[in-house]
N, C-alpha and C positions, 0 to 999 in steps of 0.2 A: 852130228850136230845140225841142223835144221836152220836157215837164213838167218830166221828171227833172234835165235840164241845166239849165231855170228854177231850181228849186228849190234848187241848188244856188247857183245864183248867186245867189241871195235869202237863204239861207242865216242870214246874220246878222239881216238887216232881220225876217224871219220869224222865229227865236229869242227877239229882241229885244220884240218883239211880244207874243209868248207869256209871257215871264217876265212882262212888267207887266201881260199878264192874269190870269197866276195871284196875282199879289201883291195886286193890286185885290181880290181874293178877301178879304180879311184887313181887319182894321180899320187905319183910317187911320194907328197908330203906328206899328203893327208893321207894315205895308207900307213905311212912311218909311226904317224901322230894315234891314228884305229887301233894299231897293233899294238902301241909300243903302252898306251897312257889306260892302264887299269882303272883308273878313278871312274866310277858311272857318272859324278857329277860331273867331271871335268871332259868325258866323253859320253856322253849319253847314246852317241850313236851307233861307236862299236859294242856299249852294255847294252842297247835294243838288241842288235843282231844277234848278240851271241844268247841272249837269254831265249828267244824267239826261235834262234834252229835248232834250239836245242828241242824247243816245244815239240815243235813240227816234224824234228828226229822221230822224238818219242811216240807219235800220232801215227809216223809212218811205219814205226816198227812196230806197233801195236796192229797195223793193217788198217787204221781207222781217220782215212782222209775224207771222211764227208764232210760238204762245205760246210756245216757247221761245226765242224770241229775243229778246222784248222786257217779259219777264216779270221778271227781276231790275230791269230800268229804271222797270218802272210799279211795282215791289213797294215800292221805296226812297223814291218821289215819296207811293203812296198813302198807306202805315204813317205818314208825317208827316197828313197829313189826317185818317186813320182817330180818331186819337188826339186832336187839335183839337178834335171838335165838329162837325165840317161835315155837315151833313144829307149822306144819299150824292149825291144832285143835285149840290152844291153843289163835294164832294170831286171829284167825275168828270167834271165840265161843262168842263174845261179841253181835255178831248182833244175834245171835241165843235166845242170852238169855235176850235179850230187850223183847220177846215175856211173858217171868213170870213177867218179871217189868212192863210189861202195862197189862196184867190180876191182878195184884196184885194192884196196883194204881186206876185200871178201877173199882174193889171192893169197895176200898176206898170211892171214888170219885162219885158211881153211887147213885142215889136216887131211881131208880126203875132194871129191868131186864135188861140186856147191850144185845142185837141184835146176837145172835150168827152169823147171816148172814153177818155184818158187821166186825164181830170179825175176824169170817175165812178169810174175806178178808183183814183184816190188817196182818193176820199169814203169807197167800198167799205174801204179799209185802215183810214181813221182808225175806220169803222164798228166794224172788227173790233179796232182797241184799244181803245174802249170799251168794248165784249164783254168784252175780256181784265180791263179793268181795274173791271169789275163784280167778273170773280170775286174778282178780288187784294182788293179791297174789302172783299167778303163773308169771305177767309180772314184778312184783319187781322181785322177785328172779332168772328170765331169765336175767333180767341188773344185778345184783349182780353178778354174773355167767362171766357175758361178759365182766366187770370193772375187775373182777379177773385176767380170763385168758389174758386180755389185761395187767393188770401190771405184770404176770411173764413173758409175752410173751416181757413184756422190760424190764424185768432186766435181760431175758435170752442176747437179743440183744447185753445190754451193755457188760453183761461179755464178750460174742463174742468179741465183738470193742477190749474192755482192753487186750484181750487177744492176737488180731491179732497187736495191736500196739505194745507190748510188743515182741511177736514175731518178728514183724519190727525192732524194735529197738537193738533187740539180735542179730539179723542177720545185720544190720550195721553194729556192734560193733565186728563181727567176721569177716567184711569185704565182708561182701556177699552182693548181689544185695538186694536194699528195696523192699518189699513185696510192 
């Protein structure tokens, strides 16, 4: 049996895996709350992630992580993290570490020697959504960055405004020409 038809077979056990890696990520509540609360409405975050690695499972077992193909998948998982707080280590160490969950699964699961040639090349892949999911990282937190300095850059505005009405309005009221 050949990685790829591994990997499918494992499929679940591998997924499974993965989510309650990512969720260990989080503080013990709100990992409780990830795990425990199936509803997507009432958790949207753990139904992003798990809909999302499953994508990117599938994209990786198919051999096909060109950044466009797995760039909406890692964009939806990152932008949650991006916003969190997560050091970028912390945000991206998930895809790094799908690498011991499919060597450990692949042990599981294998009935004879698993292809190291085969292996390297799935390491190689997850290598390159790391890559990818550096940059999707790096362009969350350049928008984070710009929604920022775009709402001080209007609250500065407004106090301006309040500030020159106010001045108008004093200088009315002292009889001087309106501003």
């Amino acid at each position: 049996m050949n990685l790829n038809n591994l990997l499918i077979a494992r499929k679940k056990a591998i997924l499974d895996r993965w989510f309650d890696l990512i969720i260990e990520s989080y503080p013990p509540e709100t990992a409780q709350f990830l795990k425990q609360q199936k509803n997507r409405f009432a958790n949207p975050v753990g139904a992003t992630i798990t809909k999302e690695i499953e994508a990117i499972f599938d994209r990786l077992a198919q051999g096909d992580v060109r950044p466009e193909a797995v760039s909406d998948f890692l964009d939806r998982i990152i932008r949650i993290r991006a916003v969190q707080d997560f050091s970028p280590s912390k945000a991206l160490a998930f895809i790094l570490r799908l690498k011991a969950i499919i060597r450990g699964e692949l042990e599981k699961g294998a009935s004879g020697p698993i292809d190291r040639g085969e292996l390297a090349d799935m390491e190689d892949r997850i290598d390159a959504l790391a890559l990818k999911a550096f940059d999707v990282y790096v362009q969350c937190l350049q928008q984070l960055h710009e929604i920022r300095v775009n709402e001080v850059r209007n609250q500065v505005a407004l106090v301006v405004d309040r500030m020159n009405a106010r001045r108008a309005k004093a200088s009315q009221a002292a009889g001087g020409p309106a501003a």
